[in-house]
KOLFIRO-193547 format. One record per residue (C-alpha): residue number from 0; residue in one letter; x, y, z. Coordinates in pm, whole numbers. Layout:
BEGIN
R pos code   east  north     up
R NUM    A      X      Y      Z
...
This chain:
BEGIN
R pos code   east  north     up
R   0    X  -1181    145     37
R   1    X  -1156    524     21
R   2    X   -895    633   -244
R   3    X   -694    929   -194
R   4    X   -398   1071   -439
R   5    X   -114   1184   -302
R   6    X    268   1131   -359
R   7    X    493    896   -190
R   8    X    789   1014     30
R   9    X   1010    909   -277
R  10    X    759   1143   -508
R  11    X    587    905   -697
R  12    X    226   1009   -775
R  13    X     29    699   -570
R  14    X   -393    606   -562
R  15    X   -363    507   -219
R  16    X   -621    290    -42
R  17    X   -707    287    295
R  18    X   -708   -118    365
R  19    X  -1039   -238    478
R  20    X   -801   -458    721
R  21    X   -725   -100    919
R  22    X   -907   -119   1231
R  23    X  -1060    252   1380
R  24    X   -831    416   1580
R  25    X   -607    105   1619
R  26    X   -224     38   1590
R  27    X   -240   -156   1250
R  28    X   -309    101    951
R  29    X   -172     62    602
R  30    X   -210    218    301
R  31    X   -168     39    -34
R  32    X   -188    172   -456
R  33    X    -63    154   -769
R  34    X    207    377   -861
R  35    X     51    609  -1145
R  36    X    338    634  -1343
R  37    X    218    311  -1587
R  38    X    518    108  -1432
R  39    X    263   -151  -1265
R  40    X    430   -102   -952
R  41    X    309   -116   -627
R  42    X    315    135   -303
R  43    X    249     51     82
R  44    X    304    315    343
R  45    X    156    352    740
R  46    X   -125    530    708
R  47    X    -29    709   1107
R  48    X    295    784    907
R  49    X    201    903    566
R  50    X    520   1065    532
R  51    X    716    807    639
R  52    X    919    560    419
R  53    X    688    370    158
R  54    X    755     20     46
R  55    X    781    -11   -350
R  56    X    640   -351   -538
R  57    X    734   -388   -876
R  58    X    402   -555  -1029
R  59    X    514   -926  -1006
R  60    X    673   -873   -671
R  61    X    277   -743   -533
R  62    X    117  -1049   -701
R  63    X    339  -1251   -533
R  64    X    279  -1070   -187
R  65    X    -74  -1119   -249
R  66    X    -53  -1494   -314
R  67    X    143  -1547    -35
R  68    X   -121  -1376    242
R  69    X   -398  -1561     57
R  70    X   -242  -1924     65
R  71    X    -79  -1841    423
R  72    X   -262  -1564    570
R  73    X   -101  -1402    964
R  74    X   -257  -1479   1237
């Protein structure tokens, strides 16, 4: 995944990763990173949209996110 810094449309400094999920050219791009502000929080934005609203995790809110696509991934 290709990391690239930039701020969230709330202003929150963000490492953003392109998700390796993102298909080329496709309808179904996200963008995911920690929130570098040592909060352990969690940003997820449209990557066609970057400055478009972002969805904030706090840390045990993303862990839970993640557990729930692993034991019940979409189809």
């Amino acid at each position: 995944m290709a990391s690239i810094d930039g701020l969230t449309s709330t202003g929150l400094p963000v490492a953003w990763h392109v998700s390796t999920r993102s298909g080329s050219g496709g309808g179904n791009c996200v963008e995911a990173g920690p929130v570098l502000d040592g909060s352990g929080r969690f940003a997820v934005r449209d990557s066609k949209d970057r400055s478009g609203p972002t969805l904030i995790f706090s840390a045990a809110g993303w862990t839970t996110f993640l557990i729930g696509l692993r034991t019940d991934p979409p189809a």
